[in-house]
SEKEPA-148065 format. One record per residue (C-alpha): x, y, z; chain. Coordinates in steps of 0.5 Angstrom, whole numbers, m for minus. Each point is the difference from the previous one (the first is absolute). Example, Ala and Ser with C-alpha at 12.3 -4.5 7.8 and 13.67 -1.06 7.14 Angstrom:
2
25_m9_16_A
2_7_m2_A
This chain:
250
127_m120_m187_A
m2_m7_3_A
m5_m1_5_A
1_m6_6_A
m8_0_3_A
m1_m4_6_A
m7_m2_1_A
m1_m6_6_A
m7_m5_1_A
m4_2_6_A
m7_m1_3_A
m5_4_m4_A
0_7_4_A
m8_m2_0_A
1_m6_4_A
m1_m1_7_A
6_m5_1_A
m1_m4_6_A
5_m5_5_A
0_m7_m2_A
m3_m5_6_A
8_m1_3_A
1_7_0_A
7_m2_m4_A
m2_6_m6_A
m4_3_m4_A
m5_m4_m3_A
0_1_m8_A
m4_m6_m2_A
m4_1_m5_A
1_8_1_A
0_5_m7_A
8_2_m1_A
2_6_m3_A
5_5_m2_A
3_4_6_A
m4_7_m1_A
6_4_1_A
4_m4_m5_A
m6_1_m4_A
1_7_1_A
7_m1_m2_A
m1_m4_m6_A
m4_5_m2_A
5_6_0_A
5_m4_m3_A
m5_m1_m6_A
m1_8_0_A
7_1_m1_A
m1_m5_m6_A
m5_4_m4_A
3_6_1_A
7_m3_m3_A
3_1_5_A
2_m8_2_A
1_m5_m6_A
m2_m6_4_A
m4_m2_6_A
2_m7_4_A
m5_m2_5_A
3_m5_5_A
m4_m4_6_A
3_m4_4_A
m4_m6_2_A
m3_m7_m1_A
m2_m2_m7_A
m8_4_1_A
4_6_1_A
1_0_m8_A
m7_2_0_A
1_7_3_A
6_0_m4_A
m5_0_m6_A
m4_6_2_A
6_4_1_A
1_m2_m8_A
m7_1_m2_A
0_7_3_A
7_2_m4_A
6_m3_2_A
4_m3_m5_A
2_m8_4_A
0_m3_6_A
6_m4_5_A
m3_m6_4_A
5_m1_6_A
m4_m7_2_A
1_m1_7_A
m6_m4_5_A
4_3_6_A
m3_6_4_A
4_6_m2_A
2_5_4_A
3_7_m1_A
8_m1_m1_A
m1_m7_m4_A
m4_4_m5_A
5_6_0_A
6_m5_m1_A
m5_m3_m5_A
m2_7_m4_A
8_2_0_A
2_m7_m4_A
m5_2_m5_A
2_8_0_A
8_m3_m1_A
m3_m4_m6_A
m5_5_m3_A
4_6_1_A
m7_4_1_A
1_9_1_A
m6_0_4_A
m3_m6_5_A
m8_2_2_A
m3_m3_6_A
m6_1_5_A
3_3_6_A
m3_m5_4_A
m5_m6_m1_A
m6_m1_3_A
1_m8_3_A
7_2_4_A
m1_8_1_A
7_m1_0_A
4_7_m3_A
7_m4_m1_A
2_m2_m7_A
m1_6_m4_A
5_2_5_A
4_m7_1_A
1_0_m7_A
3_7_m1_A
5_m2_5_A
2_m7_m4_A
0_4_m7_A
3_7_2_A
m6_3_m3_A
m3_7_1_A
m5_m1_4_A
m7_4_0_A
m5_m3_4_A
m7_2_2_A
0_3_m7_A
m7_4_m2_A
3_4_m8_A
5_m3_m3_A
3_5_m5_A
6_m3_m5_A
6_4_m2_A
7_0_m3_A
3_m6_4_A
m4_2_6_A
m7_m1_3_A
m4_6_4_A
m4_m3_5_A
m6_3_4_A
0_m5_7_A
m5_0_5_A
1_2_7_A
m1_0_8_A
0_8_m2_A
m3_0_m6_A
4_0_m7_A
8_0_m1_A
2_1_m8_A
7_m4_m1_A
5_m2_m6_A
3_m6_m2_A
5_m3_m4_A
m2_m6_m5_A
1_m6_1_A
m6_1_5_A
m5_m4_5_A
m6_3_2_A
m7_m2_5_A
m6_2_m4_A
m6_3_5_A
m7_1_0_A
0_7_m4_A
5_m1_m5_A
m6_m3_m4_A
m7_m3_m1_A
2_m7_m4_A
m4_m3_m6_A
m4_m5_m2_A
3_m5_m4_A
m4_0_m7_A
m3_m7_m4_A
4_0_m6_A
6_2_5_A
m2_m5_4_A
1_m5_m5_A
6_3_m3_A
3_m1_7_A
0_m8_m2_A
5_1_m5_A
5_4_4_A
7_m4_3_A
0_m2_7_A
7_m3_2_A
0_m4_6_A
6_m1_4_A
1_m2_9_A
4_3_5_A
5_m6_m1_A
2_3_m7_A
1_6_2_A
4_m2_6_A
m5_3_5_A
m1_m3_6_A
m7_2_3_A
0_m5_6_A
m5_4_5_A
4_3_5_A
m6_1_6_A
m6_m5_1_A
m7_2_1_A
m3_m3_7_A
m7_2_m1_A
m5_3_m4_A
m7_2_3_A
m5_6_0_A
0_6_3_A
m5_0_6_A
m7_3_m2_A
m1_6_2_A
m6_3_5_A
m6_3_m4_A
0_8_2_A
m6_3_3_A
m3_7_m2_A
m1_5_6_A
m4_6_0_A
4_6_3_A
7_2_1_A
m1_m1_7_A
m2_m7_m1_A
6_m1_m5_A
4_3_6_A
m3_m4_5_A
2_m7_m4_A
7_2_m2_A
1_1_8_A
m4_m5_4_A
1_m5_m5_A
6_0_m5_A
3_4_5_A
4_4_m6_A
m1_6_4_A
1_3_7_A
């Protein structure tokens, strides 16, 4: 079984990402960058499955500008066998990423494609999705068990109402969440190991994608802050303030 694992270069989830002094997007100046925590998830699935004997080869692809290798070369010290470098300096959204990954799934011919159900930059949900309808793949999304069986996979996906337990036929795509597991760290002697490992690069002209942004961001800014709360002494009191003042009750 070959493996496609996704991983995308995002903010550090413990960075605080502020607007730029124009308010034209996000400013990543100087910001550290690291795997997408979803995608590491994935990643991290993918190598499980390789060291129970089930996958043979787990391929790492990021889609990106050419720092984007540097998450790629953690995706390799933590298992993964190569990476794919689709070079691009455009902002990428979902579809383009989506056309992009079933270009490469039409050339790598994987059994499974892993990602992270969604990233941390956008929140968008969309190109798990969007690429299962561009490949005809089975989908899986949400996943928080994956077991393999004969030519198929049995997924336990999270919810609104709790869990829902499905089987699909391989070739497959599923969206790894936050419960399906607890990712490693990458060891030294991996870490170096992972320098010699194979990184193709290729862009989205070679593949025949066009990943020309379809929308345009207008304006990014900062929620506004929010007042700071009070304490009250009694349940009176608390009733009082949310009738007289928040007027939240009648």
């Amino acid at each position: 079984m070959k493996i496609l694992v996704a991983v995308k270069r995002v903010a550090d989830y413990n960075v605080k990402v502020r607007p730029k002094s124009d308010h034209s997007g996000p400013d990543l100046a100087n910001v550290k960058m690291a795997i997408n925590p979803f995608c590491e998830i994935a990643v991290e699935e993918a190598v499980r499955l390789k060291e129970q004997g089930i996958a043979t080869e787990v391929v790492a692809v990021s889609l990106g500008p050419q720092a984007a290798q540097e998450q790629i070369r953690t995706a390799l010290a933590l298992g993964a066998d190569r990476g794919i470098l689709v070079q691009t300096d455009v902002a990428l959204e979902p579809l383009g990423v989506a056309k992009c990954l079933k270009a490469l799934c039409d050339k790598e011919n994987p059994d499974l494609v892993l990602l992270g159900k969604q990233a941390i930059d956008g929140d968008n949900n969309q190109t798990g999705q969007m690429l299962a309808a561009l490949t005809g793949y089975a989908q899986a999304t949400f996943a928080s068990q994956i077991t393999v069986g004969e030519g198929q996979l049995e997924v336990i996906r999270e919810v609104d109402g709790g869990l829902q337990t499905i089987a699909i036929k391989l070739p497959a795509i599923v969206t790894s969440d936050l419960r399906l597991n607890e990712p490693r760290y990458a060891s030294l002697p991996n870490i170096m190991k992972a320098k010699k490992k194979p990184i193709d690069s290729t862009t989205p002209e070679e593949l025949g994608v066009d990943v020309a942004p379809r929308t345009q961001l207008l304006k990014a800014e900062l929620p506004p802050e929010r007042k700071a709360g009070i304490k009250v002494e009694d349940v009176a009191q608390l009733v009082d303030k949310l009738k007289n003042e928040a007027k939240v009750i009648s």
